[in-house]
N, C-alpha and C positions, 0 to 999 in steps of 0.2 A: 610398607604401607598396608591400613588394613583393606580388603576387600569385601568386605559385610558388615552389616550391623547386626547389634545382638538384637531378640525381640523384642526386649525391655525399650531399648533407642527405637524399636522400629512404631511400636504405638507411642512411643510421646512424639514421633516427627510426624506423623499423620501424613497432607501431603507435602510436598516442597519445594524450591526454586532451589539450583546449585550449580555455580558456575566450574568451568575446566579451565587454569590459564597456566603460561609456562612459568615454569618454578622459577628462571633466571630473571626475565623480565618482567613478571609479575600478569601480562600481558593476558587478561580472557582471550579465548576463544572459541568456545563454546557454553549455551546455557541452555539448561533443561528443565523439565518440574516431571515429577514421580512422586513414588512412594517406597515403601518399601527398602529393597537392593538396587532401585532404576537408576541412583548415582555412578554405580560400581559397574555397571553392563557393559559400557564402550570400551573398557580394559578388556576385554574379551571379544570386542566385536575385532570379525576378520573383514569387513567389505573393504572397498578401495575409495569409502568417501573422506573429504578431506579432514574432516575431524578425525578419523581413525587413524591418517596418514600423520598428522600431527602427533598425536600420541604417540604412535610409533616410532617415529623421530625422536620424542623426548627422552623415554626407553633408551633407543639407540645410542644417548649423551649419558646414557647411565643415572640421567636422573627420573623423578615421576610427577607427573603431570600435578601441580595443586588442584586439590579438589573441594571446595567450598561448601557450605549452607548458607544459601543467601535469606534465605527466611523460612521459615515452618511451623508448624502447629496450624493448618489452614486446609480448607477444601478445597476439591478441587477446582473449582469454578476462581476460585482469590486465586490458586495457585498459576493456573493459565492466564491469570492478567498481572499477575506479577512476574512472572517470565514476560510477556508482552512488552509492559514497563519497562523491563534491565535488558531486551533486546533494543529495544526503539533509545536506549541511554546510549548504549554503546555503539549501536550502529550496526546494522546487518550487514554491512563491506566490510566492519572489523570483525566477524565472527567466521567460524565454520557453519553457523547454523545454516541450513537453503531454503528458509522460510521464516516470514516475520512470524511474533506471536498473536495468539486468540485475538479477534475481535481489535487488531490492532489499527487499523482506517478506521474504526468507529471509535476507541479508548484512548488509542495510544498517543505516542507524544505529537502536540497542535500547538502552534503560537498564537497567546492568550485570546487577540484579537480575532484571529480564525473562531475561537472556540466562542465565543461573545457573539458572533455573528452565527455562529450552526444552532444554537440554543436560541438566541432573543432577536437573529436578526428580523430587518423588517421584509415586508411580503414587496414582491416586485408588480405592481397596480395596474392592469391594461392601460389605465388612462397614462401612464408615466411611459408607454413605449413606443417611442415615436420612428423606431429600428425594424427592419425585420432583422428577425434574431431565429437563427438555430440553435435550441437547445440541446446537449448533446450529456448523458448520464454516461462519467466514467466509474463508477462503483468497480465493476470488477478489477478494472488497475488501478485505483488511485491508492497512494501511501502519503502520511502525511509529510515523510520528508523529500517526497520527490522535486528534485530541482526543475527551475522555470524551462529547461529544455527536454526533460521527460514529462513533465506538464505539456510541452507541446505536442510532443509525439505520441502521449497516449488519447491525446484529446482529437487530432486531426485527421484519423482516419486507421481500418479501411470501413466504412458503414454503407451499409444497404441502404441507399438513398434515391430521391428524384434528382437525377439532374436537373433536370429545367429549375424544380424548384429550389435547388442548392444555389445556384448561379443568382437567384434572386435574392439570395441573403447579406443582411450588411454586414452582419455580424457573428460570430460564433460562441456560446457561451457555452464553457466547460462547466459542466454540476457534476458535485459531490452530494451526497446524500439530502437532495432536495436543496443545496445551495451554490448560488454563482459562485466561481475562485475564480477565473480569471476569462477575459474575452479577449477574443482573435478579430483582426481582421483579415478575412480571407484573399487574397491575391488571384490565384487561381486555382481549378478544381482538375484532379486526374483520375484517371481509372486508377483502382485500386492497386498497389505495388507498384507505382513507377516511378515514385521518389525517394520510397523508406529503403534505406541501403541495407538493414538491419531488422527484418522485422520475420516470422517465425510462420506465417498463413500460407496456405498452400492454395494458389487459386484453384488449381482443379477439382477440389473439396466446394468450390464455392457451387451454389444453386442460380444465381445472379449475381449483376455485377456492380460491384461495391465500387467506391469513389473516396477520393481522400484528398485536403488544398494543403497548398502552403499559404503562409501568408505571416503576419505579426503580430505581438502583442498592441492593441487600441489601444490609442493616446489616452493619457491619463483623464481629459475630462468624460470620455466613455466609460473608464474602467470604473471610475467614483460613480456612475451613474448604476452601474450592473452587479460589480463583485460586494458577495457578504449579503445580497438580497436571496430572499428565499422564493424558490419557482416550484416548489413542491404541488402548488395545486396543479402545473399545467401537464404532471402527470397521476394518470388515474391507475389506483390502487390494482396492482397484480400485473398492470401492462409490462411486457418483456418488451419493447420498441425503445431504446435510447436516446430515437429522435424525436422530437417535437419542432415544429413551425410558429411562432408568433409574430403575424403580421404588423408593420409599426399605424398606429391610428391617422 
């Protein structure tokens, strides 16, 4: 196998997207975007991450990992959202990568109607809210392919909130980038960590103390009333706070 490109290949590939899969089963499992040599480097890399593990393994069958050009002649900017794209295709549980690509909650793969509603949905109208509703911004976790049960768990908790006035809420609306996906109804409200079996926060770290419910996805005629509406004004520009309050009229 070659190990380098000559310099003549290296200016006409400019930057580029290249997948690794195994030779036998044809199988990706890893994608990257570079320039240059950056296809060739993980044959050389020594760390113990599982893409290298993999390689080496293939090696070890005596054969060599395929090595792809999935597109090039592109800058870098195309190059990072066309990696994004042929991550979000194949699925980041089928790769070794340990991160989706660029800009990939904001570009990446959305079901058409999601996407109809983040660009033209309608605005959600004080006079239409007859709920109290917490509005709750997952931006830092959400992905668009996360299933209805890590949609719950990144949505319910653990947040620096009022009790008193959590307990007075009907409703819970998860927002993505200024738009409802989906509402909860709340059941009941805990202190922070006493339900997630699975969750990574160190309360001792914490300054105050955070809360978190369980409860259910709202019956279908709440959800047609809320999800795919945009709540983007009822937060104001630069606020770091993920929660907001709208009282029902």
């Amino acid at each position: 196998m070659i190990d380098k490109f000559s310099n003549e290949t290296i200016k006409a590939l400019k930057f580029y997207v290249y997948v690794y899969s195994d030779p036998d089963t044809k199988k990706p499992f890893y994608v990257g975007k570079g320039q240059g040599n950056r296809v060739f480097q993980h044959i050389w890399d020594d760390s113990e991450s599982e893409k290298v593990q993999k390689i080496k393994e293939i090696f070890e069958r005596k054969k060599e990992p395929l090595i792809e050009i999935l597109a090039h002649g592109l800058n870098e900017k195309t190059a990072l959202k066309v990696e994004a794209a042929v991550i979000d295709l194949i699925g980041i549980n089928n790769l070794t990568n340990q991160k989706r690509g660029y800009e990939s909650s904001t570009y990446g793969k959305i079901e058409v109607s999601a996407l109809e509603s983040r660009y033209a949905g309608e605005k959600l109208e004080d006079a239409d809210i007859k709920h109290n509703l917490m509005l709750i911004r997952i931006n830092r976790v959400y992905r668009n392919d996360m299933t209805p049960y890590e949609l719950y768990e990144g949505t319910r908790g653990c947040w620096k909130l009022s009790l008193d006035s959590a307990e007075k809420v009907d409703y819970v609306l998860s927002v993505y980038d200024g738009m409802v996906i989906e509402v909860y109804k709340p059941v009941q409200w805990f202190e922070g960590l006493t339900t997630f079996t699975t969750k990574d926060d160190d309360k001792s770290q914490w300054t105050q103390p955070r809360y978190e419910f369980v409860g259910r996805i709202a019956d279908p005629k709440i959800r047609k009333k809320y999800v795919g509406k945009s709540v983007a004004e009822y937060f104001k520009k630069g606020d770091q706070n993920p929660i907001r309050y709208v009282w029902g009229k």
